[in-house]
DRENDREN-219788 format. One record per residue (C-alpha): residue number from 1; residue in one letter; y, x, z. Coordinates in steps of 0.001 Angstrom, whole numbers. Example, Ala and Ser with C-alpha at 12.3 -4.5 7.8 and 13.67 -1.06 7.14 Angstrom:
(1, "A", (-4500, 12300, 7800))
(2, "S", (-1060, 13670, 7140))
***
This chain:
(1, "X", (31167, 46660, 25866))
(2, "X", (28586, 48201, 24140))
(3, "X", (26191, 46126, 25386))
(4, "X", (27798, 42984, 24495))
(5, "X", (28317, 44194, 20863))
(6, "X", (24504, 45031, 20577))
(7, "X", (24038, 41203, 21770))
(8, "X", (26149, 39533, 19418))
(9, "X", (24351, 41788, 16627))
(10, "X", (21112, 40556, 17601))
(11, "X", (22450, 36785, 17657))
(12, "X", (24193, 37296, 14535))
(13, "X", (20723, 38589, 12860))
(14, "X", (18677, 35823, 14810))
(15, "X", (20927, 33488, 12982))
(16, "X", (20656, 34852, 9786))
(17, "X", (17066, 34922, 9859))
(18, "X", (16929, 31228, 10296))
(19, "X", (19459, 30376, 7989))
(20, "X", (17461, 32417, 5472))
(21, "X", (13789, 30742, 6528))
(22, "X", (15072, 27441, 6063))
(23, "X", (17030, 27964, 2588))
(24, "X", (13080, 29105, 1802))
(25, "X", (11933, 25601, 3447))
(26, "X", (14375, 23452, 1406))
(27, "X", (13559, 24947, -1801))
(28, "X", (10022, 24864, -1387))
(29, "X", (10288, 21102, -523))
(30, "X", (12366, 20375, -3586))
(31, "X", (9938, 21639, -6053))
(32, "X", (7395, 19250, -4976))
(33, "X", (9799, 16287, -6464))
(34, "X", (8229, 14602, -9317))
(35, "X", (5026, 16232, -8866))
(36, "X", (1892, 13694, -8117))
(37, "X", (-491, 13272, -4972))
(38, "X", (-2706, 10754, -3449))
(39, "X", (-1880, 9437, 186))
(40, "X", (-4269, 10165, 3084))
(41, "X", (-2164, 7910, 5542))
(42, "X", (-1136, 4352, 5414))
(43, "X", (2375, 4047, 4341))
(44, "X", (4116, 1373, 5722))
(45, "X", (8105, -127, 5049))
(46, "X", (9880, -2766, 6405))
(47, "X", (12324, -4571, 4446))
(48, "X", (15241, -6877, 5937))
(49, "X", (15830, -8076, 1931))
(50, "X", (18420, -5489, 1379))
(51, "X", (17125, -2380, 2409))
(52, "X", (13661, -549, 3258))
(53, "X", (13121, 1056, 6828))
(54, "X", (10264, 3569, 6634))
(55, "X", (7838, 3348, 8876))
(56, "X", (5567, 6006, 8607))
(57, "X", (6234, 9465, 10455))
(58, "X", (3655, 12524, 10707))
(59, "X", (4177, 14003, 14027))
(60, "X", (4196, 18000, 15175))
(61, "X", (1138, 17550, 16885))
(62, "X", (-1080, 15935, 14166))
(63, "X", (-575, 11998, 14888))
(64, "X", (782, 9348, 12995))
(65, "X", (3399, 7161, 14428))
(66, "X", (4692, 3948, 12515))
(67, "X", (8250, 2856, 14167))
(68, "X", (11142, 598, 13441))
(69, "X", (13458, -1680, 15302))
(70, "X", (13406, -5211, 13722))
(71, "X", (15750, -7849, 13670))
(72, "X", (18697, -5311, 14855))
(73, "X", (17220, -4867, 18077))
(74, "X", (13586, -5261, 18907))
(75, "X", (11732, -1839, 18365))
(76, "X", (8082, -1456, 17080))
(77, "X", (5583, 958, 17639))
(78, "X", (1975, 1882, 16806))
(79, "X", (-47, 4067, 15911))
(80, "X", (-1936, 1857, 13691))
(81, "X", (-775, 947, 10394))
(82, "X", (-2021, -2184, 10612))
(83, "X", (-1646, -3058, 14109))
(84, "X", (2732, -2244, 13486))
(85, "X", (2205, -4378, 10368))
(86, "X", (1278, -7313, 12442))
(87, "X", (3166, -6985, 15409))
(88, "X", (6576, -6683, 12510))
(89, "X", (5028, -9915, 11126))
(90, "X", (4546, -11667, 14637))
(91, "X", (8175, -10735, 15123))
(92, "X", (9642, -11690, 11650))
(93, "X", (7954, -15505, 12412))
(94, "X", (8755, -15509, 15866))
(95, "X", (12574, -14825, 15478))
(96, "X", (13131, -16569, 12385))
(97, "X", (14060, -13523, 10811))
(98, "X", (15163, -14804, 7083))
(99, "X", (13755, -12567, 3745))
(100, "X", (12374, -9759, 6156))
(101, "X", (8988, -8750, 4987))
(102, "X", (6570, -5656, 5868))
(103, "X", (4620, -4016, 3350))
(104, "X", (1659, -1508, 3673))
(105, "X", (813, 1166, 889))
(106, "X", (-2954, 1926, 2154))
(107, "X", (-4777, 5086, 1973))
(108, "X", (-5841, 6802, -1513))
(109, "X", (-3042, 5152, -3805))
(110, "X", (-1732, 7720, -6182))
(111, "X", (2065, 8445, -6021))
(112, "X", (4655, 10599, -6788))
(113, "X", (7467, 12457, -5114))
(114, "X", (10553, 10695, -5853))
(115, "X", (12842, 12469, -2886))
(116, "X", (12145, 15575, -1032))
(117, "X", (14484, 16948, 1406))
(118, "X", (14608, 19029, 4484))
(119, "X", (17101, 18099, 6988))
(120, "X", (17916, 19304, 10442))
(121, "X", (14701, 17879, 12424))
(122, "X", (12411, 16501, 9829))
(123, "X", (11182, 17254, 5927))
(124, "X", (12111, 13540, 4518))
(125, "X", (9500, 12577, 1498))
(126, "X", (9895, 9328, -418))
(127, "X", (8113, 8433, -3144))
(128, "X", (7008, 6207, -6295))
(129, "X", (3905, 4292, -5936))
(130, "X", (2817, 4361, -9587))
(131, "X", (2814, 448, -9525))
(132, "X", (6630, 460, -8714))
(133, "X", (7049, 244, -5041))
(134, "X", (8738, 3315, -3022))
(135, "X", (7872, 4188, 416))
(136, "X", (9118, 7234, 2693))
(137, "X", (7477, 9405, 5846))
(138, "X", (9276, 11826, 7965))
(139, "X", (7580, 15035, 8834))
(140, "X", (8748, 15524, 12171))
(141, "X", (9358, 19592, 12299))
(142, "X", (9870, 21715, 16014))
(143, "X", (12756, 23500, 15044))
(144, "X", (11287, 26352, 16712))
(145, "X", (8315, 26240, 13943))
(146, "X", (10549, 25499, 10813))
(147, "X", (8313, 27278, 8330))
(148, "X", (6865, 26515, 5261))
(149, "X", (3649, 26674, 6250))
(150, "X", (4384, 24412, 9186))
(151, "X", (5625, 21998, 6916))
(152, "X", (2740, 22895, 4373))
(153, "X", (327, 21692, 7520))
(154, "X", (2341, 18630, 8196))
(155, "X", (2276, 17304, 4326))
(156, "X", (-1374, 17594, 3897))
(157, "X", (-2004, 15734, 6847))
(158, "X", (-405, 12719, 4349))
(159, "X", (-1423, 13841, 1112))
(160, "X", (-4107, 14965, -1050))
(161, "X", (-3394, 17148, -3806))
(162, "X", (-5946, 15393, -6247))
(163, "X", (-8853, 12763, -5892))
(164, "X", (-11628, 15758, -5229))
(165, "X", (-9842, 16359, -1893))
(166, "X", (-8764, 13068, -869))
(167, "X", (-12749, 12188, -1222))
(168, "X", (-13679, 15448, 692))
(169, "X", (-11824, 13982, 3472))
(170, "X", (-14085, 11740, 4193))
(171, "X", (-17050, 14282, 4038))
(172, "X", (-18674, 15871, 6896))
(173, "X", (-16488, 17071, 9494))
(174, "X", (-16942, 20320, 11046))
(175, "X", (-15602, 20887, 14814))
(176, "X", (-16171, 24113, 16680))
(177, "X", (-15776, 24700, 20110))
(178, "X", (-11986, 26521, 20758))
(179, "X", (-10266, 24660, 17641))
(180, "X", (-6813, 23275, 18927))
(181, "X", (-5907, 19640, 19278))
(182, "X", (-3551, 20148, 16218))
(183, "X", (-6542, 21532, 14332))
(184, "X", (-8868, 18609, 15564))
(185, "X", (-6234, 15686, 14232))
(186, "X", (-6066, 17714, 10843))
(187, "X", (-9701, 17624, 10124))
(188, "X", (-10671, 14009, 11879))
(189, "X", (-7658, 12355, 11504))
(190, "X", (-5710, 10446, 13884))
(191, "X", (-7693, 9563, 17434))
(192, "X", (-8202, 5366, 18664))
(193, "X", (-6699, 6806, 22034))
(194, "X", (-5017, 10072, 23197))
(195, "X", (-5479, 10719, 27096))
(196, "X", (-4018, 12923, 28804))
(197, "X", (-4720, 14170, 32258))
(198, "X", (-2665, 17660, 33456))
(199, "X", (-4413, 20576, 31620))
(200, "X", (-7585, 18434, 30041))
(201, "X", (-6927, 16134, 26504))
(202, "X", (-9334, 13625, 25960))
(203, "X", (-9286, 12644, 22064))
(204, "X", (-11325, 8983, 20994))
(205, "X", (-12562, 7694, 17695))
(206, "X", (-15181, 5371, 16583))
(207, "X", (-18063, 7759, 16833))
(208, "X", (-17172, 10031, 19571))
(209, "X", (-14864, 11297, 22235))
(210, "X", (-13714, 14993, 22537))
(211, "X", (-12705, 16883, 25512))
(212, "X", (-10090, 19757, 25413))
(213, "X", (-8880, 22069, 28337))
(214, "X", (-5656, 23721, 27708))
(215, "X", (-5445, 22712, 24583))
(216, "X", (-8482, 23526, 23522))
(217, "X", (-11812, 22131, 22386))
(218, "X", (-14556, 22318, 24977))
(219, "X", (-16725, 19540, 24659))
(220, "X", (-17389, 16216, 22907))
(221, "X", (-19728, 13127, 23723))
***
């Protein structure tokens, strides 16, 4: 008995703990509404001349995944802004699909927060592109990881707090041997290709490949 009363203490103060970490999450998302950034990811929504469906989604290990199903039933997915963008056109012309449209905010347009919420499974941002239009992304949170700082990684992986760092991100790079793959994609930026093969990660871009082992950086060519 006195064990199972010590249990449901613990489970009662585990539960309390989270309830109390994410009431700190959800009002440290809210007070970034109105506030101004610049985007460091392609934004991209798909409209079915009624309603938007937001593309866009910054995932828990650093990637960027653009996903929608079209038409009611046909589902898209890239991993390239642009590439989703065509394949949702393709798809639009191909089924005859009357006063759908896709639309692509691109990288470094200044917005503002016009929504910022933090649900169950994901920290929902939608915002005001200064010219009018409004686009969304979904930080996809582990529940296990629902911090702010998590979700303080996750946002700046899509936004720039002013022009000085959205420039610096396309400075020099610097990768050291050890870094995770989570710390790789932060700095570089989403990868051409992700491979994976049992314990080694093999990351691609345009000017080089890099190797990780367990998760962690080992060597690039």
């Amino acid at each position: 008995m006195r064990f199972f009363v010590a249990f449901l203490s613990m489970i009662i103060v585990s539960v309390q703990t989270v309830q109390a970490q994410l009431a700190d999450v959800k009002s440290h998302v809210a007070a970034i509404k109105g506030k101004t950034f610049w985007i460091k990811i392609d934004f991209v929504e798909v409209n079915d001349g009624i309603r938007g469906i937001d593309a866009a989604n910054v995932l828990e290990n650093g990637e960027v995944s653009y996903r929608a199903t079209i038409g009611g039933f046909r589902q898209s997915q890239s991993q390239s802004a642009e590439d989703f963008a065509e394949e949702v056109r393709n798809i639009i012309i191909r089924d005859e699909l009357a006063g759908w449209s896709v639309r692509v905010i691109q990288r470094g347009a200044k917005v503002q927060i016009r929504k910022a919420e933090a649900r169950e499974k994901e920290v929902y941002i939608e915002l005001d592109r200064l010219s009018g239009a409004r686009h969304a992304v979904r930080l996809k949170v582990n529940r296990d990881k629902y911090t702010i700082s998590e979700v303080e990684r996750l946002f700046n992986i899509a936004f720039a707090a002013s022009e000085a760092e959205l420039e610096g991100a396309e400075d020099t790079v610097l990768l050291k041997m050890n870094m995770s793959i989570e710390e790789v994609i932060a700095l570089k930026g989403k990868p051409k290709t992700r491979v994976v093969l049992g314990s080694k990660t093999v990351l691609t871009y345009d000017d080089l490949k890099l190797i990780f082992k367990d998760g962690k950086l080992v060597d690039a060519e």
